[in-house]
Structure formats: structure tokens, C-alpha cells
C-alpha positions as a printed NumPy array, in Angstrom:
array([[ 13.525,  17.62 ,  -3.378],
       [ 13.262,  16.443,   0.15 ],
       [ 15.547,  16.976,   2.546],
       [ 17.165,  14.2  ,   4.189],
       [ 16.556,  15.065,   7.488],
       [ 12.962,  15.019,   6.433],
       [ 12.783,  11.595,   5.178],
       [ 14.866,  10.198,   8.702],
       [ 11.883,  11.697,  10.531],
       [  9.393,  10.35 ,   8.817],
       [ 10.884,   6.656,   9.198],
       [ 10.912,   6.946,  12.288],
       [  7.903,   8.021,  13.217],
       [  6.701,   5.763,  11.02 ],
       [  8.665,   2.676,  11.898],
       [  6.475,   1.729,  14.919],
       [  3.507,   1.239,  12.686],
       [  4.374,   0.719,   8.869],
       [  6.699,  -2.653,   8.549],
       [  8.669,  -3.028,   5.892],
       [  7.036,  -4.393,   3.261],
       [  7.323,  -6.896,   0.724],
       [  6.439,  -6.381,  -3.453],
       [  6.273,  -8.085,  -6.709],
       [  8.929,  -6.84 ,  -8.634],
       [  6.144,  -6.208, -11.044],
       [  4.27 ,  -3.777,  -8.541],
       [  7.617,  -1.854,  -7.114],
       [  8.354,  -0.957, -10.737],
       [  4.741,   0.287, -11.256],
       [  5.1  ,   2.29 ,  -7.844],
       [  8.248,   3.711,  -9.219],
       [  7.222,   4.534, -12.548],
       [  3.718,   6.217, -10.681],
       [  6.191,   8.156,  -9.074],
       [  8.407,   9.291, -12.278],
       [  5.446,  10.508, -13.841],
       [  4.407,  12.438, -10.676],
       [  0.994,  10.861, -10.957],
       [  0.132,  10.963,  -7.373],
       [  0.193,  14.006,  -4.672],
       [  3.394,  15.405,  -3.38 ],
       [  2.229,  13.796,   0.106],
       [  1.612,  10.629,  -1.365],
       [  4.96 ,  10.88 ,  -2.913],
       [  6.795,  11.163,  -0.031],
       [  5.127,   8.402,   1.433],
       [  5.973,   5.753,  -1.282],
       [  9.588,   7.296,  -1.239],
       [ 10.129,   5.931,   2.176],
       [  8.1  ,   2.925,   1.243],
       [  9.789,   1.755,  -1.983],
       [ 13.418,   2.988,   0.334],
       [ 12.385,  -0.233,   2.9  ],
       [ 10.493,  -2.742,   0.173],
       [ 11.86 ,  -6.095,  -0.1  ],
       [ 11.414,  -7.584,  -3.754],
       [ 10.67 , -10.768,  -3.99 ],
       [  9.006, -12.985,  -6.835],
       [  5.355, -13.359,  -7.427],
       [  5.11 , -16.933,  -6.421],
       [  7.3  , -16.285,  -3.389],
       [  5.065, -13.881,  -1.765],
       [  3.196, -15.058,   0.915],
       [ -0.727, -15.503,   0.889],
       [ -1.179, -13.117,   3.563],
       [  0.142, -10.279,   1.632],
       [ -1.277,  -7.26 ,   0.115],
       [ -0.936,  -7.633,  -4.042],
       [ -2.584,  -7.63 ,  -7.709],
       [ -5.782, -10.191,  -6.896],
       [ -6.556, -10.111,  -3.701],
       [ -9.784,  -9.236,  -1.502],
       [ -8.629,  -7.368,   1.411],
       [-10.229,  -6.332,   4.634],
       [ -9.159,  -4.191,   7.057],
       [-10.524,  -2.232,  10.235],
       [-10.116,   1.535,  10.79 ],
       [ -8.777,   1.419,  13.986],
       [-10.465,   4.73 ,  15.367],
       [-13.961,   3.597,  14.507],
       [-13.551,  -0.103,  14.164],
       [-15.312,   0.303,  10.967],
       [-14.446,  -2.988,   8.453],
       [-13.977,  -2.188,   4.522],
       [-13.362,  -4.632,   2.248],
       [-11.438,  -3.359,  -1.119],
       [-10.742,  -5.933,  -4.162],
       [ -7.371,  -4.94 ,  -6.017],
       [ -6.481,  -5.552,  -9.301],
       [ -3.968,  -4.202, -12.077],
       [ -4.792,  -0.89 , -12.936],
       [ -5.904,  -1.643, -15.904],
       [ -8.754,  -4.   , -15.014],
       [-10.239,  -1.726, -12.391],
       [-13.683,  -1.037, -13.011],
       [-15.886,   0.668, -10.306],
       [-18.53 ,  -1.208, -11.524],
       [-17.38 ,  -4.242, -10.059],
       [-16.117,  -2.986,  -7.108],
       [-12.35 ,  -3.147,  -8.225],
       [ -9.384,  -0.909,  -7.256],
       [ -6.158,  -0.229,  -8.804],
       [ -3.578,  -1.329,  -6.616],
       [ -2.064,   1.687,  -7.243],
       [ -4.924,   3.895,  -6.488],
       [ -5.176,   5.86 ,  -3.295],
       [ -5.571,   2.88 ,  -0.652],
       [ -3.97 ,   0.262,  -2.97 ],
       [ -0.573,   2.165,  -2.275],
       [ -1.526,   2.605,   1.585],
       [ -2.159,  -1.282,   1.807],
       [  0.376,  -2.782,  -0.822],
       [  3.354,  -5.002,   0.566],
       [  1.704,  -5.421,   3.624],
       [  0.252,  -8.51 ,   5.442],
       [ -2.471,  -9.206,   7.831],
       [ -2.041,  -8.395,  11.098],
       [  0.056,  -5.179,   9.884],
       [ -1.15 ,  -1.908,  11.725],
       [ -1.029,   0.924,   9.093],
       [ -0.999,   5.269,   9.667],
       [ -1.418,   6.814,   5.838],
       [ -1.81 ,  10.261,   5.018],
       [ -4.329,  10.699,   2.228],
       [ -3.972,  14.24 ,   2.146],
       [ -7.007,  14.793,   4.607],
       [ -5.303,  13.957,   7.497],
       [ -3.707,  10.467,   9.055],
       [ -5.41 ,   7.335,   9.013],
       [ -4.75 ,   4.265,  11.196],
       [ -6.058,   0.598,   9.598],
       [ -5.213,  -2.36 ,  10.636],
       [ -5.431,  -5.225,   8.048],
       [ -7.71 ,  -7.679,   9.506],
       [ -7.912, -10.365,   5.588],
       [ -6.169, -10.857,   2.88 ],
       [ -8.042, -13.433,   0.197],
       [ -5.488, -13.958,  -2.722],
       [ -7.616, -14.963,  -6.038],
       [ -6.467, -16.921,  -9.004],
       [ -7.22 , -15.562, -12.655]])
């Protein structure tokens, strides 16, 4: 387990950068679920604890177009380099590398969901903190 101390820490340190964020009810209960089956690093874990802790769940149609979800083309800007990616996310079960999809709950789907452009993120992928700032979200219809 993690202490509790721990996890106040972490918020805070984390509060200036990571917003709260906002998620399907369809993705939060994926993200949970991910975590219930320990299917991600302990890091990672204790990331999406503190994520999932501050998540606001709202329904799919009320989520706002500039938010990171299933379907959606997303840029964003490593903030060190200024170097642009774009990343297309999908439901894990549609992602194919051959087309250039992620999982939304693969390693930067999880870093980027809930949050909206503008939103200044610091991730730990288990090689050391990131900073991204997401610079696009596209939202695509199916």
C-alpha cells in the first residue's frame, strides 16, 4: 500500500501542473479496472491513484471537445524540446500500430486522458519526468 502521507505529497507537487481532470464514466471504470488487475507499473499506479482520487465523471456527450478521450487526434508539445507529437486514441481494443492508433489506456493515453488543451502535464513513465503541454485535441466521430 501507499502511505498517505505519500499520496498528499504527490498532489501537491503535482497540483501546479496536472488539473483535475474530467472522464467518461466509461474510461474511469477502464482506468480502475487497469488498475485491479495491476496491469500497469507500480509508478504508473500511483499516478492514476491520485488521478482517478481528483477525476470528475461526467457523461460522454457532456464532455467538452477540447478534452482528452476514446476518438480523438491529439497533439501536444514536449515542453523541454518543443518537440510536437501527434497520438490518435482509440478503445483498446481497436488499437492497431499499423494505423497509428493508441489505446487510451496505454502508456501516454493515461498521461493525457481527462485533460484539455491548454493543460500543462509532468508524467513519470518510469524513465524519468516528462513535461507536455497539450497544444490539439481533434475529437472524431465513428
Amino acid at each position: 500500500g501507499i502511505s498517505l502521507g505519500f499520496i498528499q505529497a504527490f498532489i501537491k507537487k503535482n497540483k501546479k501542473m496536472n488539473q483535475d481532470i474530467i472522464l467518461t464514466t466509461g474510461i474511469y471504470d477502464l482506468i480502475k479496472d487497469l488498475l485491479r488487475r495491476k496491469n500497469v507499473t507500480p509508478f504508473v499506479e500511483d499516478q492514476l491513484i491520485v488521478q482517478l482520487k481528483r477525476a470528475k465523471q461526467i457523461r460522454r456527450r457532456e464532455l467538452p471537445s477540447n478534452v482528452v478521450t476514446i476518438d480523438c487526434r491529439v497533439t501536444i508539445k514536449d515542453i523541454l524540446t518543443n518537440e510536437l507529437q501527434d497520438f490518435t486514441f482509440v478503445a483498446p481494443s481497436k488499437a492497431k500500430r499499423r494505423n497509428n492508433t493508441e489505446s487510451i489506456v496505454g502508456d501516454v493515453g493515461l498521461a493525457l486522458v481527462g485533460n484539455k488543451t491548454g493543460d500543462q502535464i509532468k508524467w513519470d513513465f518510469g524513465s524519468g519526468e516528462k513535461n507536455f503541454e497539450i497544444i490539439k485535441v481533434e475529437r472524431f466521430q465513428n
